[in-house]
PADO-545061 format. One record per atom (N, C-alpha, C): residue in one letter; x, y, z. Coordinates in steps of 0.02 Angstrom, whole numbers, plus 50000, padded with zeros to 5 digits. Example, Ala and Ser with C-alpha at 12.3 -4.5 7.8 and 13.67 -1.06 7.14 Angstrom:
2
A506604971650390A506154977550390A506604983550390S506424988850354S506844994750357S506455000250394
end
This chain:
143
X474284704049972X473964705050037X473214705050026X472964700650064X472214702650050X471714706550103X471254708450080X470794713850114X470634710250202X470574705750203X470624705650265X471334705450315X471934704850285X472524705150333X472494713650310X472434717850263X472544723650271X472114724550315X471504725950314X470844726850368X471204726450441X471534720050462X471734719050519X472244721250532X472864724350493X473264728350505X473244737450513X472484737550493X472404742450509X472014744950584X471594740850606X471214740850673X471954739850696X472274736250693X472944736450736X473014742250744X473414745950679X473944750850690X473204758550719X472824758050713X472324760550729X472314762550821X472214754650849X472224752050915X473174756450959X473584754950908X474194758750935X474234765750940X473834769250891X473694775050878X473314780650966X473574777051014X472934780651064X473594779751111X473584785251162X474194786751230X473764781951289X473234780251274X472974777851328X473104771651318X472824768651261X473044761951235X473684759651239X474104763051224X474754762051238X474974759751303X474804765951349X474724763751426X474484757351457X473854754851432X473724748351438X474134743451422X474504743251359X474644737251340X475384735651361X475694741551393X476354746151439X476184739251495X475464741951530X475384739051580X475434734051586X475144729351532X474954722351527X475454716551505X476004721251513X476804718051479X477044715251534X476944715251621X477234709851670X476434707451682X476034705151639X475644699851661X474834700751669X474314699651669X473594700751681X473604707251725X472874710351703X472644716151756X471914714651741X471614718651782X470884717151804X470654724451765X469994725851751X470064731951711X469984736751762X469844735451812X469804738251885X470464742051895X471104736351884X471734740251906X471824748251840X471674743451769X471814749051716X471434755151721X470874754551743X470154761051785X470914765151822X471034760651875X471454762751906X472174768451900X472404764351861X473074768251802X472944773951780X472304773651713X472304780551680X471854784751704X471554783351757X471144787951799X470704790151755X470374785551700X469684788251679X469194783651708X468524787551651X467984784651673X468044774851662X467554770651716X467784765451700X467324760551632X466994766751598X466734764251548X467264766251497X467574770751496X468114772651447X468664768651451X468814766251523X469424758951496X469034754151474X468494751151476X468144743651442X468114745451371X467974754351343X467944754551256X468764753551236X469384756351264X469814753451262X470274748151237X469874745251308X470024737851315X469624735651264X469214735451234X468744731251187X469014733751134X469354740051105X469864741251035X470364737151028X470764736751090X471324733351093X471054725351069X470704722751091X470504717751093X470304713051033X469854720950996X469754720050926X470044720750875X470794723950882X471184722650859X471844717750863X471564711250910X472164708050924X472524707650966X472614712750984X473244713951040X473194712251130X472444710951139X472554708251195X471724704651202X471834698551260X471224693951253X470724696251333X470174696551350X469964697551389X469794689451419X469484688351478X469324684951543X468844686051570X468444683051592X468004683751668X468054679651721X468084682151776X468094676951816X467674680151882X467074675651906X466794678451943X466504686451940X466574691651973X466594698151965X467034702651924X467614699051914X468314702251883X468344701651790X468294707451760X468644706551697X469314706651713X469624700351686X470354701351663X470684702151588X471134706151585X471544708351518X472184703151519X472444703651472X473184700251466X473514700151395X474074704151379X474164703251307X474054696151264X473844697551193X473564693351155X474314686251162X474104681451161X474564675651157X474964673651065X474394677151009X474864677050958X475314678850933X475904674150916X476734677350895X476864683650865X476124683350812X476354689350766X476034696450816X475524696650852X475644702250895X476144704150942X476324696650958X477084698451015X477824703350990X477644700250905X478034703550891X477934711850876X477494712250853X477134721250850X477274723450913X477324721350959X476994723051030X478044724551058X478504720851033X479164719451039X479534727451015X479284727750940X479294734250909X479314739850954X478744739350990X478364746351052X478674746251076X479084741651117X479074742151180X479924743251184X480144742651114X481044745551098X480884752851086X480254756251084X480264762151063X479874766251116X479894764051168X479414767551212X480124765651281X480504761451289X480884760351339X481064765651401X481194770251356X481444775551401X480724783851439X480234780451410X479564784351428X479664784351520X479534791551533X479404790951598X478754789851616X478184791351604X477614788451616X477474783351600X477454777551565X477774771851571X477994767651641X478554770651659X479054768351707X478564768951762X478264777651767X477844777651829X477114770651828X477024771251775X476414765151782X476614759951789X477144757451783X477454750251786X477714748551886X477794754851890X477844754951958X477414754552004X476754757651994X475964758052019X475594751352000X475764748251943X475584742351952X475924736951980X476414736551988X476884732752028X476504731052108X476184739052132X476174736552190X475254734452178X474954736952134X474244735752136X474344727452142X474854725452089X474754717152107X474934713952155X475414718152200X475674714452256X475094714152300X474644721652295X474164719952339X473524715752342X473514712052270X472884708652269X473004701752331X472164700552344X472074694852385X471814689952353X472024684852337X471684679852310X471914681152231X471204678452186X471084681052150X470784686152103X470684690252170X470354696452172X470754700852137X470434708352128X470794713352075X471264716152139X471724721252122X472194724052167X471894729752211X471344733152179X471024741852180X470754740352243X470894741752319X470474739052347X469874747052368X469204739352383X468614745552356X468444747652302X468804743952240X468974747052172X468334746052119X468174750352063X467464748852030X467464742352007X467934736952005X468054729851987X467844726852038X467754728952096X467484722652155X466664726052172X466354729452144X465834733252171X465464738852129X465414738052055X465224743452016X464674744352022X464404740352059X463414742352083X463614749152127X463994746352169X463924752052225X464244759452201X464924760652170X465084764852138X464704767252090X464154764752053X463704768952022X463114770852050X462994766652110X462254770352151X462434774152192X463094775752224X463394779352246X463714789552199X463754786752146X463774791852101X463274796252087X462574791852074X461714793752063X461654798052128X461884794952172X461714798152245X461944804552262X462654806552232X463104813752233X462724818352191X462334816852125X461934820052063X461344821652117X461104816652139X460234820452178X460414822752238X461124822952259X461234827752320X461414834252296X461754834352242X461854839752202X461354845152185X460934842852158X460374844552132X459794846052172X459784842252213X459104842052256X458884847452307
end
């Protein structure tokens, strides 16, 4: 084995190593999400799904997109992650949180228009405004 397939098996098993990550890649198993919808899902900050998303990413396991306003996610297209990813997903089957996110995204996608993200109003169609809007709650706060 050489230092770089170990290297890369380890940012992998690294990248699996996280409940959130997991959740993502849970998610990303019936098809693309916008990081808007995943903001969405784990109800963090939406800079904390893009570091995430950019582990996952850097380890392989899933490819990012842009299109227009929208980052899109989608698990990685190589065999040998499909198969890592096959592993999980025989061992996570019966997760109820899981099930609940698979359900919440179900309808986030039913509700997209176009090729727009699903979140509607969501920090994926408008993160100017959700952050000058945020600044604005701090100096009302404060002020």
């Amino acid at each position: 084995m050489t230092t770089r397939t170990l290297t890369f098996a380890v940012h992998c098993h690294q990248a699996l190593a996280h409940p959130v990550r997991l959740r993502i890649l849970a998610a990303l198993r019936d098809g693309r999400l916008c990081v808007g919808e995943l903001h969405e899902l784990s109800g963090l900050a939406f800079s904390t799904v893009s570091r995430h998303v950019a582990e996952l990413e850097h380890a392989g396991l899933v490819e990012q997109s842009k299109e227009c306003r929208w980052v899109w996610c989608q698990l990685a297209a190589d065999p040998a992650m499909q198969r890592v990813l096959e592993c999980i997903w025989q061992q996570l089957t019966a997760d109820p949180t899981l099930a609940h996110d698979r359900r919440r995204m179900q309808h986030l996608r039913a509700a997209r228009r176009g090729s727009g993200c699903g979140v509607p109003d969501g920090p994926c169609l408008d993160e100017a405004a959700r952050v000058a809007g945020a600044a604005a709650l701090v100096l009302e706060e404060t002020g």
